[in-house]
N, C-alpha and C positions, 0 to 999 in steps of 0.2 A: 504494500500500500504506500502509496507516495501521500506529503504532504507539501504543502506550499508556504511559505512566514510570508512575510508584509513585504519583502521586496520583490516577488514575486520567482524564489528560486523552489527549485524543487527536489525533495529530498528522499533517498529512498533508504527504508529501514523498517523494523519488526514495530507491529505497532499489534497491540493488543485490544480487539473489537469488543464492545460491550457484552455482544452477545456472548462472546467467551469468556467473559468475569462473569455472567450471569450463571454460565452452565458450572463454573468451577464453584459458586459461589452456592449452588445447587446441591453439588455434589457434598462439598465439607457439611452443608444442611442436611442432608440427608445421612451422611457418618455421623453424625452429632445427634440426630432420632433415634440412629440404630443404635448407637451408646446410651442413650439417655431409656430405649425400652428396657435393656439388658440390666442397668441399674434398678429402674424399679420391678424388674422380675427378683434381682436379688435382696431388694428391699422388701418386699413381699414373702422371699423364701425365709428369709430370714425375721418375718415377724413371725410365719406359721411357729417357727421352731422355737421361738420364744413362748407364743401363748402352750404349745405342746411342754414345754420347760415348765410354766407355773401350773399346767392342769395338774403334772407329777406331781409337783410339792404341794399343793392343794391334798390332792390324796394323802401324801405320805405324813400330810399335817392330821387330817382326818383320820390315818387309822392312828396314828399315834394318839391321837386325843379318846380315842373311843378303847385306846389298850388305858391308858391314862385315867380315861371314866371306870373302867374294870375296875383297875387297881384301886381308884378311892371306895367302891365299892364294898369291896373286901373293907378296907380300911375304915369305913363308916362303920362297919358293922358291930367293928370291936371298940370305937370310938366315941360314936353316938353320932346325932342328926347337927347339932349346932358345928362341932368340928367342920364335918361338909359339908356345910354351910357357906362356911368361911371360904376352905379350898374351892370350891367349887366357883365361887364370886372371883378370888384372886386370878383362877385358873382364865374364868369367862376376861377378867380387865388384860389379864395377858395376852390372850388371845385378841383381844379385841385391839389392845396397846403393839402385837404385834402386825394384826392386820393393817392397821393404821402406817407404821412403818414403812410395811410392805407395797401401800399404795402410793407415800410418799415418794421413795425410790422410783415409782414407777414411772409419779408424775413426773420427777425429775430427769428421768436417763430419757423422756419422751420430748419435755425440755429444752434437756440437751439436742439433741435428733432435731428439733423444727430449727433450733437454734445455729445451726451446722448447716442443713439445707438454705437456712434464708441467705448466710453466709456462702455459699456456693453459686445462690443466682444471683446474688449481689456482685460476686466474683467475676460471674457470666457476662453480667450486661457490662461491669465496667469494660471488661476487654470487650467484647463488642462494639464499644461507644470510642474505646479507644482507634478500633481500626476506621479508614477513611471512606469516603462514601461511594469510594470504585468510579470515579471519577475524575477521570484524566484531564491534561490539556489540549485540547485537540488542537495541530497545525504546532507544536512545539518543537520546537528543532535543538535538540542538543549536539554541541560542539562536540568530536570527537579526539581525544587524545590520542599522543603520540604512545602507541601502546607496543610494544613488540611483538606480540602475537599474531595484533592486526596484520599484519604481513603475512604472515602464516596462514592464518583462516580467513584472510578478507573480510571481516566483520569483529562492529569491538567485543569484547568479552563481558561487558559490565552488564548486569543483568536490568532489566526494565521497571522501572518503581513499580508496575502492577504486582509487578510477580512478588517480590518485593513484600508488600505489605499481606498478600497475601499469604505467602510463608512464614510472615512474622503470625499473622493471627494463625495458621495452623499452630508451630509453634507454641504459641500462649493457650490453647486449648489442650495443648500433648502435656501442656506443666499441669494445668486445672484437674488433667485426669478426664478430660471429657472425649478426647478422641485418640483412640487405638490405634497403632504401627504408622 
């Protein structure tokens, strides 16, 4: 593609069409969906196995409380009614003081987790906002240096700001963790 400056000379070189920022620009949007479903599948796998995590200790809290109820059983009998009275309240406030704990934790590492996420799209859009709006100069003629290679390939070797910023924002998503190889 030739372009032409103001004095009217005309100049030939790689020039990079819209159209082809759009499709490249397509493409990382479409790596970046297929990264972004794979996380919340693994985000997903990883709550099952958590709620499967507390359903066990739920149980293994319940059989122990009902081996627990046995044993004050026995223990009432030789005791009397007021003793298990007492256990049986202290037993309920623990249980209850542990349950309590147990949701705090929950609420917190969940917290954490939105707290992390917001921080990740925040992350997202700055680099986003950071890269340029794929908008070139059109009709721009850059001077070409005395390069040594130019000799060799006929063409300079410095690569074209499109490409450019676009490998910088790949890049900046390969640091975020949001796009693979």
């Amino acid at each position: 593609m030739s372009t032409a400056n103001a004095s009217g000379e005309i100049s030939e070189g790689k020039s990079l069409s819209y159209d082809a920022v759009v499709k490249q620009f397509g493409a990382l949007e479409s790596k970046l969906d297929r990264t972004m479903s794979i996380i919340e599948e693994v985000q997903t796998k990883l709550e099952q196995q958590e709620t499967n995590r507390r359903k066990a200790a739920l149980l293994a809290q319940k059989i122990a409380a009902r081996r627990a109820s046995m044993k004050r059983e026995e223990d009432v009998s030789m005791r009397g009614e007021e003793a298990s009275k007492k256990e049986e309240d202290e037993a309920r406030k623990k249980e209850e003081e542990e349950a309590k704990r147990k949701k705090l934790e929950e609420l917190k590492s969940r917290l954490s987790e939105v707290k992390s996420k917001v921080e990740e799209g925040k992350k997202v859009r700055e680099a986003s906002l950071k890269t340029s709006s794929g908008k070139g100069a059109v009709g721009e003629i850059k001077e070409e240096g005395r390069d040594p290679y130019a000799a060799l390939f006929g063409a300079p070797t410095e690569m074209p700001a499109e490409f450019k910023e676009i490998l910088q924002a790949s890049r900046k998503f390969q640091e975020l963790g949001l796009l693979s190889g």
